[in-house]
C-alpha positions in Angstrom: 24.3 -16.5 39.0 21.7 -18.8 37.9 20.3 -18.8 34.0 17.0 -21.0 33.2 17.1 -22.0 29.1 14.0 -23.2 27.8 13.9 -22.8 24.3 11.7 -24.3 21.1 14.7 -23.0 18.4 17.3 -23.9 19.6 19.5 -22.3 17.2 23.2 -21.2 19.2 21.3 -22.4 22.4 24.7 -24.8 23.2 27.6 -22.6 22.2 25.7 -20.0 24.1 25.1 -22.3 27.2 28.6 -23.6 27.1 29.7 -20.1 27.4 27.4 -19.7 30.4 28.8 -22.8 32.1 32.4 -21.4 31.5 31.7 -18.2 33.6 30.4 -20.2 36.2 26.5 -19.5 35.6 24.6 -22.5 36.9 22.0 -23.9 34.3 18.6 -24.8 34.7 16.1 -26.2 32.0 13.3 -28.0 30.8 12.5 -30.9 28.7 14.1 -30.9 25.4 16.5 -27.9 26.4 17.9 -29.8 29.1 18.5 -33.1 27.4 20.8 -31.2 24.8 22.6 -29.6 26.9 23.1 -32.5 29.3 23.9 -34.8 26.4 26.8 -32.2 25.5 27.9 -32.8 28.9 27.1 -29.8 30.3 26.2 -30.5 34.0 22.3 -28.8 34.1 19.5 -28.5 36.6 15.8 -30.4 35.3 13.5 -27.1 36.6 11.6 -30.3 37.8 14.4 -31.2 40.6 13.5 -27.3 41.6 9.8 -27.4 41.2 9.4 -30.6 43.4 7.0 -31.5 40.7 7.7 -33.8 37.6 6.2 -32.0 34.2 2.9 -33.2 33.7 -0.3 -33.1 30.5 1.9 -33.7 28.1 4.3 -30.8 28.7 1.6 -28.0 29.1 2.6 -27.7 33.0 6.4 -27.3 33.5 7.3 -24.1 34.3 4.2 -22.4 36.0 5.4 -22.8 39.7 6.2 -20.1 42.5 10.0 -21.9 42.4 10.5 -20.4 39.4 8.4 -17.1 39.0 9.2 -16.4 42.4 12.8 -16.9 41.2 12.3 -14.3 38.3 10.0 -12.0 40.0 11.6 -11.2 43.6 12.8 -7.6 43.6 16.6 -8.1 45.5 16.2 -4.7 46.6 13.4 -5.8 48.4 14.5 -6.9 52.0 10.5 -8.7 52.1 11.3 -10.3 48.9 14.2 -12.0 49.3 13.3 -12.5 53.0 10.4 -14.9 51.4 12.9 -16.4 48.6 15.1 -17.8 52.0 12.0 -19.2 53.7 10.1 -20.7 50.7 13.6 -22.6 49.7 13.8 -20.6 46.1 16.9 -19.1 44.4 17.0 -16.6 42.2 16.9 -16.7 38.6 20.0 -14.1 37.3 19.2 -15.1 33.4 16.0 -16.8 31.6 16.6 -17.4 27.9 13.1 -18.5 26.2 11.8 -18.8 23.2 8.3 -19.8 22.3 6.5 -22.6 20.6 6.5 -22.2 16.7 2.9 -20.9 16.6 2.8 -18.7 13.7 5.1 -21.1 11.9 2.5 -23.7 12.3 -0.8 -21.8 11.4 1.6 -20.8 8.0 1.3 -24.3 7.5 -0.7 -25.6 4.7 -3.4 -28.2 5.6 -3.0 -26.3 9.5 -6.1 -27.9 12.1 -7.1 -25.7 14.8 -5.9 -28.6 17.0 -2.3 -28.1 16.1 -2.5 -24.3 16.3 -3.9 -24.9 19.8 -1.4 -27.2 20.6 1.4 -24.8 20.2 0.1 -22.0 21.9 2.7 -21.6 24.5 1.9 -20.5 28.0 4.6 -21.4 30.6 6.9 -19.4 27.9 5.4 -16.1 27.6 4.5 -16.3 31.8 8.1 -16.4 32.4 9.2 -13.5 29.6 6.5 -11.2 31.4 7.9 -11.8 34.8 11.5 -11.8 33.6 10.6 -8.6 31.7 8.7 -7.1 34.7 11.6 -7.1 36.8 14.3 -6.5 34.4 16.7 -4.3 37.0 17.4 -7.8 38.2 17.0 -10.2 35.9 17.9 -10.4 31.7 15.6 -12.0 29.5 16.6 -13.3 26.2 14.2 -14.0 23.4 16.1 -14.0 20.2 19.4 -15.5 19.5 20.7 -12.3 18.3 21.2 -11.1 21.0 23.7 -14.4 22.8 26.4 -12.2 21.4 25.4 -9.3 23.1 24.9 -10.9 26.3 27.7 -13.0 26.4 30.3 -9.8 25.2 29.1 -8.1 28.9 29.3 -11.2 30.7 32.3 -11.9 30.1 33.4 -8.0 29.9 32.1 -7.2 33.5 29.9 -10.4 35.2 26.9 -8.8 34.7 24.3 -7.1 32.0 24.2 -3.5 32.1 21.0 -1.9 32.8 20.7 -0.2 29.3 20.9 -3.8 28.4 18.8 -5.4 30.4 16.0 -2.4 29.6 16.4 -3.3 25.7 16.1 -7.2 26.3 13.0 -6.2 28.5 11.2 -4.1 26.0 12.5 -6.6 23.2 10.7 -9.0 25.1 7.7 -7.5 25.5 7.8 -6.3 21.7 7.9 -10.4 21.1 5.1 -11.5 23.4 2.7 -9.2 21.5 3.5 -10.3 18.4 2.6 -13.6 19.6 -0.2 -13.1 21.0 -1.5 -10.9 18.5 -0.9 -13.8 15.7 -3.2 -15.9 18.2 -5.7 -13.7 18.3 -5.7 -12.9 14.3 -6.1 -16.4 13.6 -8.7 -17.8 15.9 -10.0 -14.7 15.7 -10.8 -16.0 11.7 -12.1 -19.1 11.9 -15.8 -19.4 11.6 -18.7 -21.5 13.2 -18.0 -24.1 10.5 -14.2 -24.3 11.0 -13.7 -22.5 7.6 -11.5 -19.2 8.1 -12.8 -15.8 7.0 -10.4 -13.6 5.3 -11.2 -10.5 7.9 -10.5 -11.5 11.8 -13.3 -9.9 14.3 -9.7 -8.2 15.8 -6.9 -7.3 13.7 -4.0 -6.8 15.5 -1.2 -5.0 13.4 2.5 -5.8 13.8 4.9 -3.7 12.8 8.6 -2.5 13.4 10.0 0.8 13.4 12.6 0.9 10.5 13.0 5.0 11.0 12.1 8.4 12.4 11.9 10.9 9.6 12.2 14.7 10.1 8.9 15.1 9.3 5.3 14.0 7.6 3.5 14.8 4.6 4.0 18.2 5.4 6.8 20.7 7.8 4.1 20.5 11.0 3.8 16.9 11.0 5.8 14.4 12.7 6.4 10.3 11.0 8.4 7.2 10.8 8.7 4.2 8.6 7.8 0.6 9.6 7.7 -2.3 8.0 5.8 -5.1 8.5 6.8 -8.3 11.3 7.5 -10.2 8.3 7.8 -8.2 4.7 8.0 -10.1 1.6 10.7 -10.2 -0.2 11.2 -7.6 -3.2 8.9 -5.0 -0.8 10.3 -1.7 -0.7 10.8 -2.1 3.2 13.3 -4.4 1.9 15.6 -1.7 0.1 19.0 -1.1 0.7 20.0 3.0 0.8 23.3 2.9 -0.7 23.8 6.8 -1.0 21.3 10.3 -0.5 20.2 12.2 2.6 17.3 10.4 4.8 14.1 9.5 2.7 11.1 11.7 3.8 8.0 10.0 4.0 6.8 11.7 0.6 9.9 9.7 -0.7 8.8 6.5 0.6 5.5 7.0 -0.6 6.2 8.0 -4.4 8.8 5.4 -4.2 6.4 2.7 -3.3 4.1 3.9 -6.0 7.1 3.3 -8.5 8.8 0.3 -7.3 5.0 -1.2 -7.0 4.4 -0.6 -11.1 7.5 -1.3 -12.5 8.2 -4.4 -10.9 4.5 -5.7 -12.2 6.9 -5.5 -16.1 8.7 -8.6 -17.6 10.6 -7.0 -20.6 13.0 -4.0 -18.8 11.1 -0.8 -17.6 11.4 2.6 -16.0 8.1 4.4 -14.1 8.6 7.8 -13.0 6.6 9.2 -10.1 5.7 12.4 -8.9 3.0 13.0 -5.8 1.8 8.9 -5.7 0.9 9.3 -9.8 3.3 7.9 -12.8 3.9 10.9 -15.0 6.0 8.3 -17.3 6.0 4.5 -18.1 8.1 2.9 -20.4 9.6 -0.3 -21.7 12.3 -1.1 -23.5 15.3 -3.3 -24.9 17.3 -1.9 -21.9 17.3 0.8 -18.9 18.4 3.3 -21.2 15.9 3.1 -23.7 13.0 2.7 -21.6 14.5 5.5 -19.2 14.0 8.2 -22.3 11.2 6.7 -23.8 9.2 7.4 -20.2 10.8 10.3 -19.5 9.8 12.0 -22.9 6.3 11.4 -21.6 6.2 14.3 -19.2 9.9 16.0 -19.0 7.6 18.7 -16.8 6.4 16.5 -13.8 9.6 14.4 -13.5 11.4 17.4 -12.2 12.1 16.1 -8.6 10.7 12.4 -9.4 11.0 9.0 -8.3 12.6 7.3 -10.8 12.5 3.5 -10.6 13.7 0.1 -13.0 13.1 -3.4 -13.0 16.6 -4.6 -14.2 20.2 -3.3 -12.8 21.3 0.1 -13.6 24.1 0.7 -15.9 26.2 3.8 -17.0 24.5 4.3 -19.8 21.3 4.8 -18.0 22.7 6.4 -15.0 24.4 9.3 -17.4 21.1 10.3 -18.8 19.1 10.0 -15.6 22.0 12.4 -13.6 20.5 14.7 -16.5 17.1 15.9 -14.4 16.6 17.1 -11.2 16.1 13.8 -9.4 14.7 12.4 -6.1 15.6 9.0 -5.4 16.4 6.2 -8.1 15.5 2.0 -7.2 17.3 -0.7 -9.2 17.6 -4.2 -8.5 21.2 -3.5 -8.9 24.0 -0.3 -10.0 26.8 -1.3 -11.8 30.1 0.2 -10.9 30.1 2.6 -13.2 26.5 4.0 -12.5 27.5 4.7 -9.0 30.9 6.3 -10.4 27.8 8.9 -12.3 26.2 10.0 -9.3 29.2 10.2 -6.8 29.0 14.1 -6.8 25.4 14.1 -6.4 24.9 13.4 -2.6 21.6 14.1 -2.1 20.1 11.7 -4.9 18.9 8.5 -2.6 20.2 5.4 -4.5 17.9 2.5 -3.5 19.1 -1.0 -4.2 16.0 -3.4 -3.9 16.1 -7.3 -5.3 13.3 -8.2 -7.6 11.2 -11.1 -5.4 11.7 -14.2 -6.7 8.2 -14.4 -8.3 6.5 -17.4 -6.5 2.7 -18.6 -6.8 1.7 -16.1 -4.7 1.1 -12.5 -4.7 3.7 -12.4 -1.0 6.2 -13.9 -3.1 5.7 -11.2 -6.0 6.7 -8.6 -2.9 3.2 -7.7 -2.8 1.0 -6.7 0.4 -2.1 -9.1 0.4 -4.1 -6.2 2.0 -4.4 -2.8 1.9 -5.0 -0.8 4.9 -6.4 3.0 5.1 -6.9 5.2 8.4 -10.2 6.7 9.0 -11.7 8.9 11.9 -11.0 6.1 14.9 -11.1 3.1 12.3 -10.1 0.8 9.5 -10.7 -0.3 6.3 -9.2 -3.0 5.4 -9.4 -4.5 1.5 -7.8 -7.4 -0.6 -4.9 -5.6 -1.9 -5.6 -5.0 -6.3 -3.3 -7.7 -7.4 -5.4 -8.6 -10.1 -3.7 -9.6 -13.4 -5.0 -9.6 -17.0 -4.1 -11.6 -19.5 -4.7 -11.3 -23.8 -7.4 -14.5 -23.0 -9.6 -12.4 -20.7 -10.3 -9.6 -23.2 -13.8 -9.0 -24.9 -14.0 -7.1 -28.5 -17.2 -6.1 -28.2 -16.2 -3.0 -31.1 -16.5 -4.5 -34.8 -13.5 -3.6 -35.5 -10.9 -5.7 -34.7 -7.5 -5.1 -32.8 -4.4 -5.7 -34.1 -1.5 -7.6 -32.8 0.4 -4.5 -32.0 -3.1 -2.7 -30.4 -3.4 -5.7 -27.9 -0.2 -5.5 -27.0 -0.7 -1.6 -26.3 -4.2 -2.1 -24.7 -2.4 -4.4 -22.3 0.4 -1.6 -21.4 -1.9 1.0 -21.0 -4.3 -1.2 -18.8 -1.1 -2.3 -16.5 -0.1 1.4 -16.1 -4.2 2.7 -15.9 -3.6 0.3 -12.5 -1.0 2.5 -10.3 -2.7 6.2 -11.4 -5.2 7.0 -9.2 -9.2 7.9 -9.8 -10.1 9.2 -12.3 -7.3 7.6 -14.9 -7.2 8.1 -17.9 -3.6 6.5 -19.9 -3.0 6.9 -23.9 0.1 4.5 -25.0 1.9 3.4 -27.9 4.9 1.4 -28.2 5.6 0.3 -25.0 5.4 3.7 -24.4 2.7 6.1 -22.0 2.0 9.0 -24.2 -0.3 10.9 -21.8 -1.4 10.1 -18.8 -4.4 12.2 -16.7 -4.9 11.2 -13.0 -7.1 12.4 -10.3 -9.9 14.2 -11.6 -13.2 14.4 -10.2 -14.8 13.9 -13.9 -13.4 11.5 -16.1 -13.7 13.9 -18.9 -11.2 16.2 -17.0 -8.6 13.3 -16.8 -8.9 12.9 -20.5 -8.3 16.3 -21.4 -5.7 16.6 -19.2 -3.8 13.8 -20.5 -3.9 15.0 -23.9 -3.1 18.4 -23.5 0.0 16.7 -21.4 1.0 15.0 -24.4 0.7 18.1 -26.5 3.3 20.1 -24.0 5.1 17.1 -24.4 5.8 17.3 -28.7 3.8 13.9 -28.9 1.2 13.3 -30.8 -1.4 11.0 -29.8 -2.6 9.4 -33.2 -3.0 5.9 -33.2 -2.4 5.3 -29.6 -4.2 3.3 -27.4 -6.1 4.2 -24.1 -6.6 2.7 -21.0 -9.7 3.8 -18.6 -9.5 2.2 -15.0 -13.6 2.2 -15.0 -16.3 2.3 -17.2 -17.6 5.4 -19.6 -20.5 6.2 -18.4 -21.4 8.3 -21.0 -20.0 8.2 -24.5 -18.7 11.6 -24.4 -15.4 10.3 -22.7 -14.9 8.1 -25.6 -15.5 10.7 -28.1 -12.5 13.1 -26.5 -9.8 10.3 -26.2 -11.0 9.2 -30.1 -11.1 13.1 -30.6 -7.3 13.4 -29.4 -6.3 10.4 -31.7 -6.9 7.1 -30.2 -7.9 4.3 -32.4 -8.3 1.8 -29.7 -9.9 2.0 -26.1 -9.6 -0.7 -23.0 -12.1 -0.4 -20.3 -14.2 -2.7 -18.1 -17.3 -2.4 -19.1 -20.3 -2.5 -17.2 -22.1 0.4 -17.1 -26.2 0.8 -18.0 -25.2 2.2 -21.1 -22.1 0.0 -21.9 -24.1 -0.3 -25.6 -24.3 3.1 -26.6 -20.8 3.3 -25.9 -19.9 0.3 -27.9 -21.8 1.8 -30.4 -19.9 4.9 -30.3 -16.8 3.2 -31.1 -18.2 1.8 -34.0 -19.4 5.2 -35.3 -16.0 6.5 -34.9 -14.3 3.4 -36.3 -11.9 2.7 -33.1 -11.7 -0.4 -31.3 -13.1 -1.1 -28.1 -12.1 -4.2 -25.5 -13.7 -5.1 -22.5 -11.6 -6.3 -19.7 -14.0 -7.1 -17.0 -12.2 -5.9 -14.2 -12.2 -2.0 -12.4 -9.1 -1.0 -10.8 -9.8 2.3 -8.9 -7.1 3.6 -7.0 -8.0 6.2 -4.3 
């Protein structure tokens, strides 16, 4: 049996070839490959001894040679094909373990020219994977060093690779040769007649893994499954760990992502509970308890069958009251013990352990996607994803009356939470604390009403709070009914033609009003 290595990571590469040489495969390699292993004193074949031809432009031409695709494509059940092996001089190749050049390592690069990107775009590499792959009856192809262990365990087990093997290895392959060549094609697909990159490629070509099948959609009738990106940031939901509960549905994942997004986006602890995409309660407080039954007194109504999720590790305390209501799935950083003790006879509640990300410069490191993506009929729309912060410094009183300490800080819960409720949001808060929260309306009047007549089911009243808007008023009616329901302070962006008469309102009724500059539909 004869095994070709040619690898750029050459992580395991000689523990893994040193295995190979003790089962009495013969080696072959190239370049940098062959000088490890030879160093190591592994006695290895140059592929240009086989070729006839010395590796040439500075490494580009090494491997592209009939003595060596002819080695990995000849069908041996194929009297013709090995009758041409035998008079063209070229053995077969059993085993060809590649990886590729470190493109999208480089492009990630800051300060990244086009002429190092070129430079490691790999071409001998992915020619032999797709002619390895193409024929994998007879030959295995390696191209990750997961899976040395695998290879090595049937090796030495039976002398060969079973076919199941060999089938996964040839589909892993090809899996790992589109990746790569779709990571070409997004990036020079970007860059611009003046060498400056645009932030939308003329192709996008997604990459994703399947993580799951799910017994079924949105609804019964429909069929899904759960990816997750080639590469997900850390903190993402994709990243979760199930640590008890049946199978997530994919209305799980959805409201899940919903909640994990929004409470994660709170420094002092938090609980968001969820129900269909929308939070139906947001609190903080001084611990998982606290904010847990301030949020929850919110709606008690919609968080039957909720998402419930915290920023900070879940402890007994918390879990107790939460094992209260009907419950979904819950997301913590962390359970202690104890918490898991609480919800031990519960099967069916998903537990979802996710770690916070590490909070970094950018919004990848926060866990966040840096676009958003939405199907249409036979097409895309593709968007910066909304990870626009607001800070106390960016806010405009234009109102004459002028917050307080505590109404700033308000404002700025109600405006975080406004964020994560979709179009038409409207969000009264007080105290760290959503008090009413309306979501989804066609008339922003509707969502106003709604919210307040939620907080009225709920036994709270909604004098003094604050409210949140996600978009302008374009009218001062929707002022008057929040101010109407008890408001004394109001945070919206601003900018519509008749931002002044509703500025003007506010001063009529005596409430404050704050600017924030910035929209945040959610559709």
């Amino acid at each position: 049996m004869n095994a070709l290595i040619s690898v750029s990571d050459k992580t395991g590469i000689l523990e893994f070839a040193q295995a190979l040489h003790a089962l009495g495969i013969k080696l072959l390699s190239t370049g940098g490959t062959a000088k490890l292993l030879a160093d190591a004193g592994l006695p290895v074949t140059e592929v240009a001894e086989v070729t006839g031809f010395p590796e040439m432009l500075d490494g580009r031409v090494k491997t592209l040679h009939p003595k060596v695709h002819g080695g990995l494509l000849a069908r041996r059940d194929v009297p013709a094909h090995m009758a041409a092996l035998k008079d063209h001089g070229i053995d077969t190749i059993d085993l060809l373990v590649v990886n590729l050049y470190p493109f999208e390592a480089t492009v990630a690069k800051p300060g990244c020219t086009l002429e190092d990107a070129i430079e490691n775009i790999d071409i001998g590499g992915p020619a032999m994977v797709r002619s390895a792959a193409k024929n994998w009856k007879d030959v295995g192809v390696l191209t990750d060093a997961s899976q040395y262990p695998v290879a090595l365990a049937e090796l030495k087990a039976s002398g060969r690779l079973s076919d199941k093997t060999k089938f996964a290895f040839s589909v892993a392959a090809f899996n790992r040769i589109s990746q790569y060549d779709g990571a070409i094609s997004d990036y020079l697909s970007r860059i611009q007649e003046d060498g400056s990159h645009t932030l939308f490629p003329d192709q996008s070509n997604g990459r994703f893994v399947k993580l799951q099948d799910l017994r079924y959609g949105e609804n019964p009738h429909q069929q899904a499954a759960f990816y997750r990106d080639l590469y997900p940031a850390p903190g993402s939901l994709v990243t979760a760990k199930q640590l008890q509960g049946k199978e997530l549905s994919y209305n799980n994942i959805a409201d899940a992502d919903a909640a994990w997004e929004c409470v994660k986006s709170f420094d002092a602890p938090a609980c968001v509970i969820v129900k269909h995409a929308n939070p139906c309660g947001v609190a903080v407080g001084k611990d998982p308890l606290e904010a847990y039954s301030k949020a929850f007194q919110t709606d008690p109504t919609s968080a039957f069958g909720g998402i419930i999720a915290f920023n900070r590790p879940l402890d007994g305390a918390a879990a107790k009251a939460v094992r209260g209501q009907f419950v979904e799935v819950v997301m913590a950083p962390d359970y202690a013990p104890e918490a898991l003790a609480v919800f031990q006879d519960r099967p069916n509640v998903r537990l979802l352990k996710i770690a916070l990300p590490p909070g970094g410069a950018t919004a990848w490191d926060q866990g966040r996607n840096l676009m958003d993506v939405k199907r249409v009929g036979s097409g895309l729309l593709m968007q910066t994803a909304d990870n626009r912060e607001l800070s106390v410094d960016e806010l405009k009183v234009v109102s004459k009356k002028q917050p307080t300490p505590q109404q700033l800080q308000d404002l700025l819960f109600a405006w975080k939470v406004a964020k994560y409720v979709k179009s038409n949001a409207i969000v009264f808060c007080a105290d760290g604390m959503t008090m009413g929260v309306g979501a989804g309306q066609m008339s922003r009047l509707d969502s106003a009403r709604i919210a307040s007549i939620k907080a009225q089911h709920a036994g709270l009243t909604l004098s003094g709070t604050a409210v949140a808007s996600d978009a302008f008023f374009p009218f001062r009616d929707g002022l008057d009914v929040v101010v109407d329901a008890g408001a004394t302070s109001v945070i919206q962006p601003g900018g519509s033609m008749r931002d002044q008469e509703v500025i003007d309102a506010a001063d009529e009724r005596g409430v404050v009003m704050v600017l924030s500059g910035v929209r945040h539909f959610r559709h």
